[in-house]
N, C-alpha and C positions, 0 to 999 in steps of 0.2 A: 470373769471380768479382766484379768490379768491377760491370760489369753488374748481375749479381744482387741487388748490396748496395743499389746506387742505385734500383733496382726495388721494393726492399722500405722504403728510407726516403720514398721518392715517395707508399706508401699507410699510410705513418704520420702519421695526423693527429686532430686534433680537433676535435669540434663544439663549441662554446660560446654562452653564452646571446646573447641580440638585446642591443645597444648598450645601455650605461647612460643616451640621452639620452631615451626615452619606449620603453614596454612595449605601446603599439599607435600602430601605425603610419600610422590613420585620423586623430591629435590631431597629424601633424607639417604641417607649414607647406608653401604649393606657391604656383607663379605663373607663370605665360607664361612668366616673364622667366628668372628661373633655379629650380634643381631643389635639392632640400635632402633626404634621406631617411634613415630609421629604414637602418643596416647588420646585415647576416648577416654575423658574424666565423668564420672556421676557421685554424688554424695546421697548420703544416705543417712539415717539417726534412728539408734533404736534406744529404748529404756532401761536401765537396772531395774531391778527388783525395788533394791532399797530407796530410788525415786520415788514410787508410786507410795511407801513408808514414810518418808522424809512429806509429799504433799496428802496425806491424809492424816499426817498428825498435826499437821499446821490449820489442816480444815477443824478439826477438832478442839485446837485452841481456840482457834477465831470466833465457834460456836458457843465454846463457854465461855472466855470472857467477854461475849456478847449479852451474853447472860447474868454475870455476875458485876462487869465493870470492871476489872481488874487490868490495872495499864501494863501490868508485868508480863501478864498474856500475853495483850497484845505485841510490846515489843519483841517476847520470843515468838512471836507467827511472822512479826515480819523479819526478824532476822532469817526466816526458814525460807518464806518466800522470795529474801534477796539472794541465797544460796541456792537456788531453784533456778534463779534469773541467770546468776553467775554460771550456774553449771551446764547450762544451754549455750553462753556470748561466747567464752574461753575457746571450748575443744571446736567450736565451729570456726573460731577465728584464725585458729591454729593450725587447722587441717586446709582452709582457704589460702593460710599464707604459702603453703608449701608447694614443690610440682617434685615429679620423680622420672630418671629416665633411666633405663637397662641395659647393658651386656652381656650375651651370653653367646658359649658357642653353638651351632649350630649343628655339628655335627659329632657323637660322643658314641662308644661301646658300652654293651649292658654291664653292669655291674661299677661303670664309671663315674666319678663323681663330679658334676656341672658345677662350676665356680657364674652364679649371678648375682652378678657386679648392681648395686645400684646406688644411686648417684640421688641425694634429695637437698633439696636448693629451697632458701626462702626469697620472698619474692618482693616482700615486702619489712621493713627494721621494726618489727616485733618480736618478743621474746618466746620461743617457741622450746617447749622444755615436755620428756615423756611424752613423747609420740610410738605408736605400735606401730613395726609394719612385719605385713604378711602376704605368702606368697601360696597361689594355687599354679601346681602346675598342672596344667595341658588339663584341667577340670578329673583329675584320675582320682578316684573314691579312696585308694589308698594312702593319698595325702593326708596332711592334716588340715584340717578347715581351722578358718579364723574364730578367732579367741580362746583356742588353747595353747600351749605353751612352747610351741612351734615360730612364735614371733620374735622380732630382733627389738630390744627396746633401746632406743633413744633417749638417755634422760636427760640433754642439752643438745642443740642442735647451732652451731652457728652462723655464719651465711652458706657454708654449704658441706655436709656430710658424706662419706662414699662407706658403703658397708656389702660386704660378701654375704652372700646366701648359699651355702651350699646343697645342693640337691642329686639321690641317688635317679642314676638313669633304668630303670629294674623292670623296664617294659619297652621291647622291641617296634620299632612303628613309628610313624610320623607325629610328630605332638607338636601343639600351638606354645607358642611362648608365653610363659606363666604370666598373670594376671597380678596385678600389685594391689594391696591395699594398703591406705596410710588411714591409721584410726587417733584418735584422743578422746581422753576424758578425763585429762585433766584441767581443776585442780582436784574435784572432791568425787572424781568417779559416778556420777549420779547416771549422766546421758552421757553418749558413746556417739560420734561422728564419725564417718568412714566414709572416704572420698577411696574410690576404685578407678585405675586405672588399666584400660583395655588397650591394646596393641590396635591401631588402626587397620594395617596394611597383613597382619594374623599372620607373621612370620612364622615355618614348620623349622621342627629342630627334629634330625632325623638320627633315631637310635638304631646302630648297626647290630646284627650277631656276634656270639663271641664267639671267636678262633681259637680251638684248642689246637695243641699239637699233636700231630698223629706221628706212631712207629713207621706205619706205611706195608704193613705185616700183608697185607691185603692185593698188595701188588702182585706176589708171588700166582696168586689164585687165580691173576687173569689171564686171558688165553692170548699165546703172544702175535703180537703185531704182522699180518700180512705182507706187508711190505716190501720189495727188496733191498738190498744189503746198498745196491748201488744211489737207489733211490734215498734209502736212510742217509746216506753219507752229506746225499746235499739236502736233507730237507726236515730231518732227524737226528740231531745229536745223542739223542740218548740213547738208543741203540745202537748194535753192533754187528759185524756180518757172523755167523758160524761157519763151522765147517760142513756143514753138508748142504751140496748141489743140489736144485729142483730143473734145472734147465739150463738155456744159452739164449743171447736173442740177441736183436741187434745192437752195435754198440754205438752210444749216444753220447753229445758233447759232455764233458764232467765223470766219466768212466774211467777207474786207474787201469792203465796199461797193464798190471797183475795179473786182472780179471779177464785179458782174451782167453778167448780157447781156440788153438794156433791149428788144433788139425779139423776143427769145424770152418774154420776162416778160411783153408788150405780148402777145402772140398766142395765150399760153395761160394765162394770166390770175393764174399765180404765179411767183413769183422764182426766176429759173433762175439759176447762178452760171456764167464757162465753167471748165472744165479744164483744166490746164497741167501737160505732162511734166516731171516731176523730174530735176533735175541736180545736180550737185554730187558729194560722196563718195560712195561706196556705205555700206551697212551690210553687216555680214558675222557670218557663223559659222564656227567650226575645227571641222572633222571630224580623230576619230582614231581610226581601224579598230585595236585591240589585238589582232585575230586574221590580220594582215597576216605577209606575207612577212618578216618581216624575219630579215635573214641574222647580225647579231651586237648586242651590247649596246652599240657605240659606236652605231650605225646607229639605235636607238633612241632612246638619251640622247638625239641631235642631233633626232629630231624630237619631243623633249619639250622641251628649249630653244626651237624653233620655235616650236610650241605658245604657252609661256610668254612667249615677246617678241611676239608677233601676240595675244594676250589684251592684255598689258600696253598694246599700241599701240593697240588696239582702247578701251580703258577711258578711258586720258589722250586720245582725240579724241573723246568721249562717246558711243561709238555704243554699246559696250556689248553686245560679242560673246557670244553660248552658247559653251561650250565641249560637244560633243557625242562621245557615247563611243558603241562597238560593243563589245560587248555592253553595253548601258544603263547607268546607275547601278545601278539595283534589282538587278540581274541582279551587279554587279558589291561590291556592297553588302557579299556575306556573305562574300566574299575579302578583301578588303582593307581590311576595317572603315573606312569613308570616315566621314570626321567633320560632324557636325549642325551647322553654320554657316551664317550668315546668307548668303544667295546673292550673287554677285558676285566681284569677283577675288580676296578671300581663301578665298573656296570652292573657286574653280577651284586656285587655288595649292596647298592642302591634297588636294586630287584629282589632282595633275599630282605632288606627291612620292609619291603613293605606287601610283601603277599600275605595273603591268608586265606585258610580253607575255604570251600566253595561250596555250598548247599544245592542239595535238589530241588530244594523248597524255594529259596530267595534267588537263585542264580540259575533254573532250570536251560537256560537258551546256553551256556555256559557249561553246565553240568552233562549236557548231552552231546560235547561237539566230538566227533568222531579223534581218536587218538590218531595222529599222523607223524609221524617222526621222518626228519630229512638226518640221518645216521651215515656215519662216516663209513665203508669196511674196516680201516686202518688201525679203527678204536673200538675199545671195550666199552660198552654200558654198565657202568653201577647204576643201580635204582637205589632210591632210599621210599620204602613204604613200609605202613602199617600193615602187611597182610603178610604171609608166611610164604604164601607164594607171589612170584614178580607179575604185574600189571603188565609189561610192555614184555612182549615173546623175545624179543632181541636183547634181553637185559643178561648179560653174561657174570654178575655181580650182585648179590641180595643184601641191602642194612637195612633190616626188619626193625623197626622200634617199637620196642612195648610199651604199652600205656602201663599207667600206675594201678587201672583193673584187673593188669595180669601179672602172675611175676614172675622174674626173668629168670628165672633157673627150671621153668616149666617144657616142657618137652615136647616140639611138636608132633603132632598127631599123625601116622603113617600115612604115607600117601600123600602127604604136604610139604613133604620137603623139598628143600633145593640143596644142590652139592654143595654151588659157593656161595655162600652166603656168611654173614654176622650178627649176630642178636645184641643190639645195644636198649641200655634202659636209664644210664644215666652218662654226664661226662664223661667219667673215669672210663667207662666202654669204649666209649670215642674215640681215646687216646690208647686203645689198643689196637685201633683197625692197622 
């Protein structure tokens, strides 16, 4: 029976109009930095326990001294049932008078903590006192859900209150702006009101990867840059010429007068410059096969942190890495609505929160597009993939990440190796590449 009762107050609710602070929702205010929207309000009522006690012991009075005449009964049934009455006018009145609006930013690192500002205002000069409010964020199961102790209590509220919510950001990806609830029951706790407040316009708050720092150990392994010495001069800083010669050719505007070579220019009667093999850094690219093996969601995160600390490292030495996906952007475009920003590592940054792996099963048109890669000569390939061996034949660089089903000190199998390559399985690996 109880069952039942709570079943049937759960689907009593109401719709009500959009928030008194603007009637369209395209005239409210937005910015990088934090999020502010037009709310969808609905109210809701559900039962204590000790209600359905409190009105069955009042039925029980009323039943006997109906029976026996007793005026003492009956005025303790009706004090039960004006506290029945009372416990229903109050928290409805209270949660009616109120409205609530949001801040928060928009855009945060894993592991960072979101400051949600909210702001609750009474609407009407009523005394509104113990009020609960609770917050779901982006509907993630590892929340707390309302009515455990997760809530901010209000136990006076004036004409207008402002209270921080703080929330960990612990999951990569685009998330909706948490959901508010404002609840009461008071005075005597019997019945519980919750008026819920939804974001009209479902602003996304977008969680980046975290950037560790890397040694950069890794550089050493790569094969060095093609390039020549004269060419690096204008178009690569980071390198530099060596001493030894591969040729001569002709000399081109931006060539230091050093570099002729006077008895080639003597014998064929125009200015030959020589050539000199390049050394120094390498440049590089990250490859990330999204239709790879990979066995769980930890196994992936860590080669998306990968990813995001070898971009970051790659940017701060100026080389100024691709970041290179399978199945393409274009191809990847109409899934994960990737965002139109100016190219560079906040492009990459805003592509790296929001991929994720690609099934054969869900994504087959996707899963089978042929691997094509438009590759520089001038640049190295790192891959980062789950396999022991590299996916893409031109990947001069292997960061193998092991999932949590295998462990990292295990040996790969003969015949499966690659020379350059690294095994990571946690952070702290990362920060040795």
């Amino acid at each position: 029976m109880l069952k039942l009762l709570n079943k049937f107050w759960k689907k009593f609710q109401f719709q009500s109009e959009k928030s008194q602070d603007s009637a369209n929702p395209e005239n409210s205010s937005s910015s990088q930095a934090t999020v502010s929207r037009v709310f969808q309000t609905s109210l809701s009522c559900y039962l204590e326990t000790r209600f359905l006690i409190v009105f069955g012991l009042a039925f029980v009075l009323y039943f006997i001294a109906g029976n026996i005449g007793s005026g003492w009964l009956y005025l303790i049934c009706a004090g039960l049932l004006g506290a029945i009455l009372m416990a229903f006018l109050i928290p409805l009145t209270q949660v009616l008078a109120c409205d609530v609006d949001q801040h928060m930013q928009t855009k945060a690192i894993i592991g960072e903590v979101l400051d949600l500002n909210i702001s609750v205002r009474k609407r009407i000069a009523l005394p509104v006192d113990w009020l609960r409010l609770v917050s779901i964020f982006s509907g993630d199961k590892r929340h707390k859900t309302p009515g455990q102790d997760a809530a901010i209590v209000v136990p006076s509220l004036e004409k207008k209150g402002s209270f921080t919510w703080k929330l960990q950001a612990d999951k990569r990806g685009m998330h909706k702006a948490p959901t508010i609830w404002l609840e009461s029951s008071f005075p005597l706790g019997l019945v519980w009101f919750r008026k819920k407040f939804i974001p009209l316009t479902k602003p996304q708050i977008t969680i980046y990867p975290r950037v560790v720092p890397i040694q950069g150990f890794f550089l050493y392994k790569l094969p060095p840059s093609t390039m020549s010495a004269s060419a690096i001069a204008i178009t690569n800083v980071m390198s530099r010429q060596s001493t030894q010669t591969v040729g001569v050719r002709e000399y081109r505007r931006g060539d230091s007068p050093r570099f002729i070579h006077w008895a080639s220019s003597a014998r064929t009667g125009r200015l030959l410059v020589r050539e000199f093999e390049a050394e120094g850094l390498p440049a590089f690219d990250i490859f990330l096969n999204l239709c790879g093996s990979w066995a769980s969601e930890n196994q992936f995160e860590l080669a998306i942190c990968a990813a995001a600390s070898l971009l970051s490292l790659g940017h701060s030495m100026g080389i100024g890495p691709r970041l290179i996906l399978h199945p393409d952007l274009d191809a990847l475009n109409e899934k994960f609505e990737l965002p139109g920003v100016t190219p560079g590592i906040e492009e990459q940054m805003e592509i790296l929160a929001r991929i994720f792996p690609i099934s054969a099963k869900d994504d087959s048109h996707l899963f089978n597009t042929p691997l094509f890669l438009q590759l520089s000569r001038q640049k190295a390939l790192v891959e980062i993939s789950a396999n022991e061996m590299p996916s893409c034949p031109q990947a001069s660089y292997l960061v193998e990440v092991r999932s949590e089903l295998r462990d990292a000190s295990q040996s790969t199998q003969p015949g499966q190796d690659f020379p350059a390559k690294s095994i990571i399985a946690c952070e702290d690996d990362i920060r040795q590449l």
